[in-house]
C-alpha positions as CSV (number, residue, x, y, z in Angstrom):
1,X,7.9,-6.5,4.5
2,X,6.1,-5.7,8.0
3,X,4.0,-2.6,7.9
4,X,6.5,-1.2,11.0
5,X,9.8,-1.7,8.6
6,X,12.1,1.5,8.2
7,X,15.6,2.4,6.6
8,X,18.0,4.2,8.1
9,X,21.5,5.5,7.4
10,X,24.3,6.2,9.9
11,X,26.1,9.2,7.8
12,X,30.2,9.6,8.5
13,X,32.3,12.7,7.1
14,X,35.1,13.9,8.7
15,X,34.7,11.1,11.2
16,X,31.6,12.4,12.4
17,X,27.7,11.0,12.4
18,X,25.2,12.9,11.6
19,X,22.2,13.1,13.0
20,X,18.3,14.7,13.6
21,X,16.8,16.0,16.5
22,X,13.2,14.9,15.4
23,X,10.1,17.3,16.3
24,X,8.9,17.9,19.1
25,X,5.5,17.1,18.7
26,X,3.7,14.6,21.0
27,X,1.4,12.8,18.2
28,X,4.6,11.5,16.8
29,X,6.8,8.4,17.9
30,X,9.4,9.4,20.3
31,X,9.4,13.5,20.1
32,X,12.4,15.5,20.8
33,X,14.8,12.6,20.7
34,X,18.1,12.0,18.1
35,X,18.3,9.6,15.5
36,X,19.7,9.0,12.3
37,X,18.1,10.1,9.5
38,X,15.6,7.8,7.3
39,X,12.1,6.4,7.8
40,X,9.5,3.8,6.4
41,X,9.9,1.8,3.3
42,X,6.8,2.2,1.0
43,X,4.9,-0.7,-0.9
44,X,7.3,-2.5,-3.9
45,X,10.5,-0.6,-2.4
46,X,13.6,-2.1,-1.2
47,X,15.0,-1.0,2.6
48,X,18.1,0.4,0.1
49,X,15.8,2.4,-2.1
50,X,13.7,3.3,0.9
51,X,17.1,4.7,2.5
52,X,18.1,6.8,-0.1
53,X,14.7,8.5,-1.1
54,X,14.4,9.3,2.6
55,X,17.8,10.9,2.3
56,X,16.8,12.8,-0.1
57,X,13.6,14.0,1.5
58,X,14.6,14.9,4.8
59,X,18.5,16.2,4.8
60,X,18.8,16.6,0.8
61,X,21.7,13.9,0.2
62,X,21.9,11.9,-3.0
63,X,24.1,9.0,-1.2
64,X,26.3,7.3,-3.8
65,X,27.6,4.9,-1.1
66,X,25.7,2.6,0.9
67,X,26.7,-0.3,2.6
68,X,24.1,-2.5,4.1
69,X,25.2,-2.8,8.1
70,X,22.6,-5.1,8.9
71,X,18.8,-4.7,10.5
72,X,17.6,-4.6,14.4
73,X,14.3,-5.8,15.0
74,X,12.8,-4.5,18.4
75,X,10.5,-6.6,20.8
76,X,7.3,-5.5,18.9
77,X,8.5,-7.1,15.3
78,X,9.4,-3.7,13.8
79,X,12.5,-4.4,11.8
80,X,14.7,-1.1,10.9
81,X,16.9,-1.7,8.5
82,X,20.9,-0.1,8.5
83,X,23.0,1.5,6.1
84,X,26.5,3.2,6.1
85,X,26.8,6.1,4.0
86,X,30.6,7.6,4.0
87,X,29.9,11.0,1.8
88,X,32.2,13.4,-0.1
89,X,33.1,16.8,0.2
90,X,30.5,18.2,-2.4
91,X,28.2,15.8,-0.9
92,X,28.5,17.4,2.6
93,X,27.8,21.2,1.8
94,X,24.6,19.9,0.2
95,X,23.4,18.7,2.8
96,X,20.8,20.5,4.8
97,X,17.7,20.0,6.9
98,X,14.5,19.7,5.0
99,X,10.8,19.5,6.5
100,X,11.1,17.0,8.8
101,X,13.2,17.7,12.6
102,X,14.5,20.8,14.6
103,X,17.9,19.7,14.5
104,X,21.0,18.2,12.3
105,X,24.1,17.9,13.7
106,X,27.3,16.0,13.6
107,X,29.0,13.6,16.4
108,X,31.4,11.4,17.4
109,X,30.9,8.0,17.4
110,X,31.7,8.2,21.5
111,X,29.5,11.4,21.6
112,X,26.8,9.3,19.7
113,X,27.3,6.2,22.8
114,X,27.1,9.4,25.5
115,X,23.9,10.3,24.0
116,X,22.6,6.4,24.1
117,X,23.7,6.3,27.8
118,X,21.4,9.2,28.4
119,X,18.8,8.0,26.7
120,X,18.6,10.7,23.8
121,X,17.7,8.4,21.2
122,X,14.7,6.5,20.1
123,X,15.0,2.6,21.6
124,X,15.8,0.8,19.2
125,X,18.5,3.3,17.4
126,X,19.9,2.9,21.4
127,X,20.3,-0.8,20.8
128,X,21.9,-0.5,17.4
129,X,24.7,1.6,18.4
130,X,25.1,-0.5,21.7
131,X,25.2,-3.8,19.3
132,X,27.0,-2.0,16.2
133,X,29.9,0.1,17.8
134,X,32.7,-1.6,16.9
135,X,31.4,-2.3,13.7
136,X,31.0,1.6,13.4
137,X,34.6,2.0,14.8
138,X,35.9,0.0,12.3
139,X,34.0,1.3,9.3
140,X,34.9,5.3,10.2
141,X,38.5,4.1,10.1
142,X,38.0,3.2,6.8
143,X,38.2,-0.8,6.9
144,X,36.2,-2.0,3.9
145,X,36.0,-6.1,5.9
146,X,32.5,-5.3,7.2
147,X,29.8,-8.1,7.3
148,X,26.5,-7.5,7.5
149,X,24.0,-8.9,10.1
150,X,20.8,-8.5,11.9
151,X,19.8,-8.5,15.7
152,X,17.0,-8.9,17.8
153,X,16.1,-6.6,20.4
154,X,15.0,-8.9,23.6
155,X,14.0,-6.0,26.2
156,X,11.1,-3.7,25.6
């Protein structure tokens, strides 16, 4: 796996996304912008395994559910890999922000686009949700035909 590989989840209750305002601090990659929670896979684990332990660690979520959306790989080789996590109502009130980000809050898929437009997001979470949204559409509505895929990010 490429030392620049992450995991990250796009996280749906009520019909909402939740994401993380990361920190605002300038020594770290793209400061003060959204994105969904996860983060880098470590040596010998799986982007799955990666996805849930970095659940755990930054919003507290043990998610039960995953469905593998597919991966985006941006112009530099770094390959993120996507989940869907659809989570209960017990799994919701658990979940809070832990040490990493300012923020966590919960959007609409077309807020979640507004946001991409206005470039609120890291780059290559922007592409995803360009690339993915009627995949996302389809899987907040509860259709279960999803396939997964990966795409390349051509533009810097």
């Amino acid at each position: 796996m490429p030392s620049s590989s992450g995991a990250d989840a796009i996280i749906v209750y009520n019909n909402k996304i939740c994401l993380v305002l990361r920190d605002n601090i300038p020594s770290i990659s793209f400061p003060n912008k959204w994105n969904a929670p996860g983060g880098g896979i470590d040596a010998n684990e799986t982007p799955e395994e990666a996805v849930r332990r970095e659940l755990k660690e930054e919003i507290n979520l043990d998610a039960t559910s995953v469905i593998r959306l597919g991966s985006t790989t941006d112009h530099a080789g770094g390959i993120v890999y996507r989940f869907f996590v659809s989570i209960t109502n017990e799994q919701f009130v658990s979940i809070t922000l832990l040490e990493e980000g300012q923020r966590l809050d919960w959007f609409t898929l077309d807020d979640v686009l507004e946001l991409g437009r206005m470039m609120e997001f890291t780059p290559n979470f922007t592409f995803f949700i360009e690339v993915f949204k009627d995949d996302l559409r389809r899987l907040i509505a509860g259709e279960q035909d999803f396939q997964s895929r990966n795409e390349t990010q051509t533009t810097s």
